[in-house]
MARVOKE-915680 format. One record per residue: residue in one letter; x, y, z of N, C-alpha, C in turn; residue number from 1. Coordinates in Angstrom, 1 decimal, padded with zeros to 4 digits. Layout:
N
<pt res="A" n_X="X" n_Y="Y" n_Z="Z" ca_X="X" ca_Y="Y" ca_Z="Z" c_X="X" c_Y="Y" c_Z="Z" n="NUM"/>
...
This chain:
93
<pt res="X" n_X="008.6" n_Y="004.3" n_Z="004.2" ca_X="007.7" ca_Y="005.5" ca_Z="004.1" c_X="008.5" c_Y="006.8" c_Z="004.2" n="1"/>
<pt res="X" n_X="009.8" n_Y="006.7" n_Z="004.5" ca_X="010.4" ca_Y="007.9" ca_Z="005.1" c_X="010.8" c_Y="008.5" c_Z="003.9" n="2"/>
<pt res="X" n_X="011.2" n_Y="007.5" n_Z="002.6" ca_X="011.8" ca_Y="007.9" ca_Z="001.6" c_X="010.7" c_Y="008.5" c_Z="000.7" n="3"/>
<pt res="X" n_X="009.7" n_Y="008.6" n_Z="001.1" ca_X="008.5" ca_Y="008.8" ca_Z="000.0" c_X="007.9" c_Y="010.2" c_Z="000.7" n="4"/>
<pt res="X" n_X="008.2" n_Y="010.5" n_Z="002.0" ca_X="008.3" ca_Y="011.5" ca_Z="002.5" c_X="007.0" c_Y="011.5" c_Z="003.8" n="5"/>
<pt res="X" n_X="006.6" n_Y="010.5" n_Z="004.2" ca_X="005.1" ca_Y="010.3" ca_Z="004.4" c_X="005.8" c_Y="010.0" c_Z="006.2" n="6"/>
<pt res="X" n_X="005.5" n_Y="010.8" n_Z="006.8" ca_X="006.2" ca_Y="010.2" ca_Z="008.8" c_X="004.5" c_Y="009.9" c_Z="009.2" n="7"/>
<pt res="X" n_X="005.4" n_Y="009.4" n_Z="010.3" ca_X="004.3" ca_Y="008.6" ca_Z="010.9" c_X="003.6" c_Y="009.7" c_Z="012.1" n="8"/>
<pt res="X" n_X="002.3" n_Y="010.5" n_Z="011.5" ca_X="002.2" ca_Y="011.6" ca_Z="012.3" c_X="000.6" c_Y="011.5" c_Z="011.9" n="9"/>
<pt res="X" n_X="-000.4" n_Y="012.7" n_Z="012.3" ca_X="-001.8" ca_Y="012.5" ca_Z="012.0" c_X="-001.7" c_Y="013.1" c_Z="010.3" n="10"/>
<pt res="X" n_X="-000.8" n_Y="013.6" n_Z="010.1" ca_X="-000.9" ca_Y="014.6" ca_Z="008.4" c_X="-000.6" c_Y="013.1" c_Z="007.9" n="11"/>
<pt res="X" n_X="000.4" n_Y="012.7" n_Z="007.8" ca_X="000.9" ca_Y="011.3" ca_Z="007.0" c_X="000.5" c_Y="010.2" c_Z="007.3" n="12"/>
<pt res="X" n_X="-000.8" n_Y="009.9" n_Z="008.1" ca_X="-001.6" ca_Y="009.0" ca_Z="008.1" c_X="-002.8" c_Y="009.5" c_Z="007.5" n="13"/>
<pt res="X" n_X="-003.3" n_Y="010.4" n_Z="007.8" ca_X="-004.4" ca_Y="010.8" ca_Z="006.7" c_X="-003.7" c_Y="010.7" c_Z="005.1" n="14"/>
<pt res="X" n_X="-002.8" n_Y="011.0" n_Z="004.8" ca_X="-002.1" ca_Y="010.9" ca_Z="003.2" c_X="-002.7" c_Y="009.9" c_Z="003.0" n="15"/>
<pt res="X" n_X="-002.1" n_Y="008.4" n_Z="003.5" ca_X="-002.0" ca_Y="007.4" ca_Z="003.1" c_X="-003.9" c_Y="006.7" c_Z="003.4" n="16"/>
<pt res="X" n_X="-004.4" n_Y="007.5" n_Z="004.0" ca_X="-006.1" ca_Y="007.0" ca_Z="004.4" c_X="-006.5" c_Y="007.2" c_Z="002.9" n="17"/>
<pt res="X" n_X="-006.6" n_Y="008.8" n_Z="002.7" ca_X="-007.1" ca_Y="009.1" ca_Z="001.5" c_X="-006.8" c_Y="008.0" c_Z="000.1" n="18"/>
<pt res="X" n_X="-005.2" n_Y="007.9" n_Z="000.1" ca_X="-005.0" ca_Y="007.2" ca_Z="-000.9" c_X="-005.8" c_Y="005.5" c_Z="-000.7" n="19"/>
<pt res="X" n_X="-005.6" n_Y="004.9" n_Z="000.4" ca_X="-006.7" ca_Y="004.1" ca_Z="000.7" c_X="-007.9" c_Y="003.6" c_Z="000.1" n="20"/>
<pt res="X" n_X="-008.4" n_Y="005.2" n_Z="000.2" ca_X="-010.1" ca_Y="005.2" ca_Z="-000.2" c_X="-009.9" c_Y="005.3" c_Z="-001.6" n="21"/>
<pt res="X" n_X="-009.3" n_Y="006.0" n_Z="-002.3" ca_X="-009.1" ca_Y="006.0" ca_Z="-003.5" c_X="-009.1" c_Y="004.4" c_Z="-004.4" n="22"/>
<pt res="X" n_X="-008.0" n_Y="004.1" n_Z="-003.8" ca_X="-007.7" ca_Y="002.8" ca_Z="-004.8" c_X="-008.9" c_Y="001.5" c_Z="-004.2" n="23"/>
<pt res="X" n_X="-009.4" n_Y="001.5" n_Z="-003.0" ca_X="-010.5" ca_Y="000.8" ca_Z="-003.1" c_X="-011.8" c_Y="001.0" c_Z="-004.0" n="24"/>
<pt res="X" n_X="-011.8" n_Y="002.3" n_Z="-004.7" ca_X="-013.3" ca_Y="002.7" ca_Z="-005.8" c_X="-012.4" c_Y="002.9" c_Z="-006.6" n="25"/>
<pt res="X" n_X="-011.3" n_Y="002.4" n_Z="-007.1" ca_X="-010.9" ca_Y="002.9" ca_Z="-008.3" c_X="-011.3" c_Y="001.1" c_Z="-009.1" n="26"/>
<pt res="X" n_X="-012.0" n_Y="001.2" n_Z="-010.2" ca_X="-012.0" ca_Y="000.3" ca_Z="-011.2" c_X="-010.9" c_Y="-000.3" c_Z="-011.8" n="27"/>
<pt res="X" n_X="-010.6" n_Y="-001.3" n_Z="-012.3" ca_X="-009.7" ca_Y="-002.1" ca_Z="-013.4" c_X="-008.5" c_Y="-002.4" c_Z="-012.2" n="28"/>
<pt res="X" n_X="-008.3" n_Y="-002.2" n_Z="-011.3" ca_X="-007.2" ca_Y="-002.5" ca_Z="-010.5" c_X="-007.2" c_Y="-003.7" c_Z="-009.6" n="29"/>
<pt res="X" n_X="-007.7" n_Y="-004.8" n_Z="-009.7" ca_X="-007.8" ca_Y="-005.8" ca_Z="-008.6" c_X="-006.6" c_Y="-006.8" c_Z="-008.9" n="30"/>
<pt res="X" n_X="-005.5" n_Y="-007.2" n_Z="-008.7" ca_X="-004.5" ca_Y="-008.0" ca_Z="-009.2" c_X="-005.0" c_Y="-009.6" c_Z="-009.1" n="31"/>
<pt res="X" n_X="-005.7" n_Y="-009.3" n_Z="-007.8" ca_X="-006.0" ca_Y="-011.0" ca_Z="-007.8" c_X="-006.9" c_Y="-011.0" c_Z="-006.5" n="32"/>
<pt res="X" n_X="-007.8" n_Y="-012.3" n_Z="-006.2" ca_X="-008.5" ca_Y="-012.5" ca_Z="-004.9" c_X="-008.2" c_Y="-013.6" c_Z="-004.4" n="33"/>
<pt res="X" n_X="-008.5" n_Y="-013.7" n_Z="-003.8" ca_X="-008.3" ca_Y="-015.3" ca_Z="-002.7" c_X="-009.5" c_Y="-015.2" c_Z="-001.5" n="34"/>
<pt res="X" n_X="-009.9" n_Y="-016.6" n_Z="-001.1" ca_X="-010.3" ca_Y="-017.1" ca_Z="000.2" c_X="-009.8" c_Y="-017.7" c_Z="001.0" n="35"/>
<pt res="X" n_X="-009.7" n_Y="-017.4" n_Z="001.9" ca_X="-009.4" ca_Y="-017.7" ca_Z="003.2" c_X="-010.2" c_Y="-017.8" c_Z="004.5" n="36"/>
<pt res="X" n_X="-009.6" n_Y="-018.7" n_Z="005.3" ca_X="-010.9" ca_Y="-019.0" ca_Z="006.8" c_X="-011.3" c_Y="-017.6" c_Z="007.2" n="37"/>
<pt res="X" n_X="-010.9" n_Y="-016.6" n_Z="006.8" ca_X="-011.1" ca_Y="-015.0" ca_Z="007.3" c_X="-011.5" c_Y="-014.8" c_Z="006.8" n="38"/>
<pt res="X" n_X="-012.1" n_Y="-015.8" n_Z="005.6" ca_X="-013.2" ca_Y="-014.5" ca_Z="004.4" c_X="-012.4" c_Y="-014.0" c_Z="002.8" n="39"/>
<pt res="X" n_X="-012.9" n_Y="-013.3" n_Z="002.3" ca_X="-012.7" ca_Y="-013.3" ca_Z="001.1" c_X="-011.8" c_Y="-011.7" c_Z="000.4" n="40"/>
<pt res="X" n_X="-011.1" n_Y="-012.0" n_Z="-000.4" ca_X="-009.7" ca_Y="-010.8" ca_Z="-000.3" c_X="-009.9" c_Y="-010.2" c_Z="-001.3" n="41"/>
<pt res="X" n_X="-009.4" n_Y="-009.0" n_Z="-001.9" ca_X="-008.8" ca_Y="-008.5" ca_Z="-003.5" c_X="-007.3" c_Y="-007.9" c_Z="-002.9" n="42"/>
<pt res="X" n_X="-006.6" n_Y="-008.1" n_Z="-003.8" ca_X="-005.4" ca_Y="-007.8" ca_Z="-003.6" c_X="-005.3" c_Y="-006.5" c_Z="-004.9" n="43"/>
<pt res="X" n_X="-005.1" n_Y="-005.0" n_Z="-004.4" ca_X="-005.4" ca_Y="-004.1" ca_Z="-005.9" c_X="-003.8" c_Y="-003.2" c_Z="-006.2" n="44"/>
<pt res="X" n_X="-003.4" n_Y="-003.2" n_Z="-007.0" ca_X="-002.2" ca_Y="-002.2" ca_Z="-007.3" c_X="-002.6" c_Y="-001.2" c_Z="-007.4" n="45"/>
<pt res="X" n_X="-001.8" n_Y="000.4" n_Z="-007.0" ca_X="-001.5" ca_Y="001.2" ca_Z="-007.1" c_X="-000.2" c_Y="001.7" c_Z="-006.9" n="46"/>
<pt res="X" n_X="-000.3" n_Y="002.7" n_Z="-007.7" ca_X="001.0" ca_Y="004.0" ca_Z="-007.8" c_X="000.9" c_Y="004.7" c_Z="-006.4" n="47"/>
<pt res="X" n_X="001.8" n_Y="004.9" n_Z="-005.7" ca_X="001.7" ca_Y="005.8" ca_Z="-004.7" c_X="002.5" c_Y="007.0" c_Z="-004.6" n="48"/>
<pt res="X" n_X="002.7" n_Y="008.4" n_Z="-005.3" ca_X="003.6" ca_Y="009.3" ca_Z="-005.0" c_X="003.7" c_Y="010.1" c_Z="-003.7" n="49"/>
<pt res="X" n_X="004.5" n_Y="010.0" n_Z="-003.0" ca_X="004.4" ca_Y="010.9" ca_Z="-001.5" c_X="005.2" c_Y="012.2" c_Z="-001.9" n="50"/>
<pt res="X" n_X="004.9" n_Y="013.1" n_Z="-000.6" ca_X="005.3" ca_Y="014.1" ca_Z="-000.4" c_X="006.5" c_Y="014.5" c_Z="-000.9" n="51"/>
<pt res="X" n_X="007.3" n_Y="013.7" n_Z="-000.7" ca_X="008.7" ca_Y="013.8" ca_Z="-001.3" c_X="008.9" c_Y="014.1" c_Z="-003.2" n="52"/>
<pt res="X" n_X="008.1" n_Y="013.5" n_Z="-003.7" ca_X="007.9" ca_Y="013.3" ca_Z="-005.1" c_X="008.5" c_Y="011.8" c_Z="-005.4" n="53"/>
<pt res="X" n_X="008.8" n_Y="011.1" n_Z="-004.6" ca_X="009.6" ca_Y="010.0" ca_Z="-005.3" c_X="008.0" c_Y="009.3" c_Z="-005.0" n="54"/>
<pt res="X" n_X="008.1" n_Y="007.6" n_Z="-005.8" ca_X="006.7" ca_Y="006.8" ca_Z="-005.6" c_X="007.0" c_Y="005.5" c_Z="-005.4" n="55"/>
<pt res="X" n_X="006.0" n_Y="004.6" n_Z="-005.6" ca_X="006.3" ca_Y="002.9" ca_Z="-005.1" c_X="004.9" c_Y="002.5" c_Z="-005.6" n="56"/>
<pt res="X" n_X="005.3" n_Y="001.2" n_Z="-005.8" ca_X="003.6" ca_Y="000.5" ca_Z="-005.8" c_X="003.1" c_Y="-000.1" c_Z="-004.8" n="57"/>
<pt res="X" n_X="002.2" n_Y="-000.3" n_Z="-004.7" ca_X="001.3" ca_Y="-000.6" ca_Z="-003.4" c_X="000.5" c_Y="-001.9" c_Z="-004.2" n="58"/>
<pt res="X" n_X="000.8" n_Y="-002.7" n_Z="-002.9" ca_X="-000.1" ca_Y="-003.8" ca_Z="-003.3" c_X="-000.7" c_Y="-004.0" c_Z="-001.9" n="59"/>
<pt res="X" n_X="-002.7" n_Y="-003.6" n_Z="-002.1" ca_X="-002.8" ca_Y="-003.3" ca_Z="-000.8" c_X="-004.0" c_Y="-004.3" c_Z="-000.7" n="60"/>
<pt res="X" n_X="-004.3" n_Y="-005.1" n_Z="000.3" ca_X="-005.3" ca_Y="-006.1" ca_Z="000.4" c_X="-006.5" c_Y="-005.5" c_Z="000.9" n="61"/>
<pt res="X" n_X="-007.6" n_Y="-005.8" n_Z="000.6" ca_X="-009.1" ca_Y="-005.1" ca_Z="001.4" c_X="-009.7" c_Y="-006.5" c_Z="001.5" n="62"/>
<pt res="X" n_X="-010.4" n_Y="-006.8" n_Z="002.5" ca_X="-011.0" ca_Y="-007.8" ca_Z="003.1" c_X="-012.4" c_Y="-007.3" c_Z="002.4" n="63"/>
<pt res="X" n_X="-013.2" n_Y="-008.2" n_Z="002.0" ca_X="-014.9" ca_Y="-008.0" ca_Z="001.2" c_X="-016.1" c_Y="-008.3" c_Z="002.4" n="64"/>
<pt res="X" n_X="-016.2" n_Y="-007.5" n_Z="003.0" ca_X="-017.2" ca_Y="-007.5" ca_Z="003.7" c_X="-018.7" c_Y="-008.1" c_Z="003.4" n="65"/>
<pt res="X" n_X="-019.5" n_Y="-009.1" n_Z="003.7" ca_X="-020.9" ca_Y="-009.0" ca_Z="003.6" c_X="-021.7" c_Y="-008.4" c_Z="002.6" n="66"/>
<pt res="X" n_X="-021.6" n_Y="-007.0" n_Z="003.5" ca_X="-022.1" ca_Y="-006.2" ca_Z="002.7" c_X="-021.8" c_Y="-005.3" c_Z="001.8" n="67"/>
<pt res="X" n_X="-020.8" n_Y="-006.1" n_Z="000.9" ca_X="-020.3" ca_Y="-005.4" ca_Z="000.4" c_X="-019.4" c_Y="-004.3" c_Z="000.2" n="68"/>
<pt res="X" n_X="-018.8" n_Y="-004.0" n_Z="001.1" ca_X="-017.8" ca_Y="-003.3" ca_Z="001.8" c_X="-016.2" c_Y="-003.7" c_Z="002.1" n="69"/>
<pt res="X" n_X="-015.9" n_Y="-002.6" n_Z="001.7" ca_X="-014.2" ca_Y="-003.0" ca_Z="001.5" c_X="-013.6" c_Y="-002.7" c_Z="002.9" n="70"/>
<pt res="X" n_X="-012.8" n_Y="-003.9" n_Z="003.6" ca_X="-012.0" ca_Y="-003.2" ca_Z="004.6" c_X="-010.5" c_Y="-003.8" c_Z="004.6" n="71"/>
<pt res="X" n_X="-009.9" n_Y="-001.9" n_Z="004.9" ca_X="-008.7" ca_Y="-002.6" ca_Z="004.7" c_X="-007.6" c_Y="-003.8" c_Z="005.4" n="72"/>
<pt res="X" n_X="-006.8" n_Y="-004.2" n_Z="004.9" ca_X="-006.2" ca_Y="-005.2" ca_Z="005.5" c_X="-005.0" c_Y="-005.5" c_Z="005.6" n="73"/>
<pt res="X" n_X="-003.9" n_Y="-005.0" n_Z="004.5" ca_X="-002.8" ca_Y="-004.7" ca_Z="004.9" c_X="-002.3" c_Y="-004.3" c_Z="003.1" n="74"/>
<pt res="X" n_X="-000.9" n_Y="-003.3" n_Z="003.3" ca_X="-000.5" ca_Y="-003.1" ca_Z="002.4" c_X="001.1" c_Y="-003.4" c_Z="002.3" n="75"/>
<pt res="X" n_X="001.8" n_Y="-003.7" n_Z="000.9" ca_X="003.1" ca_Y="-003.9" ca_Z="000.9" c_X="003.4" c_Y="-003.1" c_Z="-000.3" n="76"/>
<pt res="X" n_X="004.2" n_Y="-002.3" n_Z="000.4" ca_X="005.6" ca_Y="-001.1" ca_Z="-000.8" c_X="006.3" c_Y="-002.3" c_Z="-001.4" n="77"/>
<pt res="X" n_X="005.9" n_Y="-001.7" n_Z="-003.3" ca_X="007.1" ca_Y="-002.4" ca_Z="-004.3" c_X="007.9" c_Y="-001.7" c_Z="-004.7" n="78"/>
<pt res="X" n_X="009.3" n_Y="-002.0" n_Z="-004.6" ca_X="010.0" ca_Y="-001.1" ca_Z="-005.4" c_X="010.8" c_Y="-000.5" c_Z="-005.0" n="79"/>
<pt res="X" n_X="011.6" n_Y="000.7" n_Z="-005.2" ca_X="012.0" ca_Y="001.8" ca_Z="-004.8" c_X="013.3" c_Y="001.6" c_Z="-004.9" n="80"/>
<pt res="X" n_X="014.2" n_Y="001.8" n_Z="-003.9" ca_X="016.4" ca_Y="002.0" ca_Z="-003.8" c_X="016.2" c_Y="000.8" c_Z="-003.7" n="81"/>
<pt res="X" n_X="017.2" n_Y="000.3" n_Z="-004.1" ca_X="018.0" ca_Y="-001.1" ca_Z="-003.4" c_X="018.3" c_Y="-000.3" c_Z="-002.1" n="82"/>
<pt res="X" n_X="018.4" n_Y="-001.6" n_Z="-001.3" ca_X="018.7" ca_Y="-001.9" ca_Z="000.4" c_X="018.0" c_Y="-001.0" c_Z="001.1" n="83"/>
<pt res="X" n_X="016.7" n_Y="-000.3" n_Z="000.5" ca_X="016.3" ca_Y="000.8" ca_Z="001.0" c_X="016.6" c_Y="001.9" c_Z="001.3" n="84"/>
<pt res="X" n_X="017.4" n_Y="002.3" n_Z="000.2" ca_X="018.1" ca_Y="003.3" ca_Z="000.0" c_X="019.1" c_Y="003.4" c_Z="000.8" n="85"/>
<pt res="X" n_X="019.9" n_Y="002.5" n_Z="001.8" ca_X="021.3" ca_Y="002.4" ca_Z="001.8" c_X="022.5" c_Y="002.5" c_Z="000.9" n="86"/>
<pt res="X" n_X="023.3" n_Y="003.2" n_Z="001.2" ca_X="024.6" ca_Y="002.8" ca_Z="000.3" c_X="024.7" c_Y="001.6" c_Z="000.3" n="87"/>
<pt res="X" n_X="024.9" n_Y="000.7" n_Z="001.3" ca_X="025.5" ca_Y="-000.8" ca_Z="001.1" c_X="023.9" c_Y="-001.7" c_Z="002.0" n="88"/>
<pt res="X" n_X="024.3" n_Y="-002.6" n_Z="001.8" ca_X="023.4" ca_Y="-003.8" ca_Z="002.1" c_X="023.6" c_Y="-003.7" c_Z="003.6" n="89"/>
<pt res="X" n_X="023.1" n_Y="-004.1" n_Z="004.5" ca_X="022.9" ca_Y="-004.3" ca_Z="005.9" c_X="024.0" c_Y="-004.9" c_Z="005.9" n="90"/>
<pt res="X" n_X="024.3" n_Y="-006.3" n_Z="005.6" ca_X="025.1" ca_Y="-007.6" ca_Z="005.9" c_X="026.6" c_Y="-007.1" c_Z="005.2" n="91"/>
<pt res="X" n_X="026.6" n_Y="-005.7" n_Z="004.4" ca_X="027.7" ca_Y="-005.5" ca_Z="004.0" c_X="028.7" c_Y="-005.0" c_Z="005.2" n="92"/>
<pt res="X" n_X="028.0" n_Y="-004.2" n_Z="006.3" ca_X="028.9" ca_Y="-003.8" ca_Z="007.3" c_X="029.3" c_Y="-004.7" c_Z="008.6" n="93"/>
């Protein structure tokens, strides 16, 4: 997140809320669902541009509530530098 410009603070967790709420009402974006003993999933992509201007994809899971209701469940950043933006690989030093 550091590279995308987003710290771990109350500003840069509201960022990432809003975008949250966004891509759970955004249409055409579900990549895939699954069940599980927890209940039932969508897995949705998005673009994420942070503060920084650089971006990543998001592949972010919402749990389907009952009633219909999306809650979230976890997200994973695709993309971005090699080694996460290291010059060299961890294992290189």
């Amino acid at each position: 997140m550091k590279r995308l410009g987003v710290s771990n603070t109350a500003e840069g967790r509201a960022i990432l809320t809003e975008h949250f709420e966004v891509v759970a009402r955004t249409e055409g974006n579900v990549a895939r669902t699954f069940t599980n003993q927890y209940g039932n999933f969508e897995v949705r992509e998005s673009l994420f541009v942070g503060p920084s201007g650089q971006a990543a994809k998001f592949e972010t899971t919402f749990r389907l509530a009952p009633d219909g209701t999306r809650q979230f469940s976890t997200v994973i950043p695709k993309g971005g530098l090699p080694h996460n933006g290291y010059e060299h690989s961890p294992k290189e030093f």
